[in-house]
C-alpha positions in Angstrom: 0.0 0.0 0.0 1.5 3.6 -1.1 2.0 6.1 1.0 -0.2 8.4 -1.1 -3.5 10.5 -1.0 -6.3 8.6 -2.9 -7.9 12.1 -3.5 -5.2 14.8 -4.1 -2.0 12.6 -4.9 0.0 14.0 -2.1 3.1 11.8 -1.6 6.2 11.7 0.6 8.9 15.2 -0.1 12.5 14.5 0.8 15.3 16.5 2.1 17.7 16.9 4.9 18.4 17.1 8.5 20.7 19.6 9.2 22.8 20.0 12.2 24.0 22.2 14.3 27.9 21.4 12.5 25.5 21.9 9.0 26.0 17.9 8.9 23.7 16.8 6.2 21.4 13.6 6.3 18.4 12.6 4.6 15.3 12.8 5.4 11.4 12.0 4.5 7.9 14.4 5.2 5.3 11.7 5.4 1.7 12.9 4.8 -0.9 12.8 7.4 -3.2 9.9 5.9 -6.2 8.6 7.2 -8.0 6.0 6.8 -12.1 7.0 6.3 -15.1 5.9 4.5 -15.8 8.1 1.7 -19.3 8.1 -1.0 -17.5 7.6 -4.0 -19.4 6.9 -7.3 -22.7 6.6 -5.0 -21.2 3.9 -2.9 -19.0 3.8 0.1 -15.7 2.8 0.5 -12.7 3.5 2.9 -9.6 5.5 1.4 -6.4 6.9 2.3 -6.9 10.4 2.5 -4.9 12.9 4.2 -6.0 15.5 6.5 -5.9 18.4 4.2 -8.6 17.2 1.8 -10.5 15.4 4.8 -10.9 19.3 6.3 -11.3 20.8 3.1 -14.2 19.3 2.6 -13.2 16.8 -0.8 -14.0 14.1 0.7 -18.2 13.3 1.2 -19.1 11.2 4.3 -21.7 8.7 4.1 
């Protein structure tokens, strides 16, 4: 299972941890997914949304 938004797409961003000494290491921002029941296509069915589209109001509660 991806870590990815079934609604918007949103996926993991890298980068890096940087240190006091500017040391670099890499890192991963994981999104905030949820797991909910959602009406899609007039029927209801759990996705993994994040919390973003969840409070946006994208996703429609049965």
């Amino acid at each position: 299972m991806s870590i990815r938004c079934e609604i918007c797409g949103k996926s993991p961003s890298t980068g890096c941890n940087v240190s006091h000494a500017n040391n670099h290491t890499k890192r991963r921002w994981l999104p905030n997914l949820q797991r909910v029941r959602a009406l899609i296509n007039g029927q209801s069915r759990h996705v993994r949304a994040c919390t973003n589209c969840i409070r946006s109001g994208r996703i429609i509660k049965p």
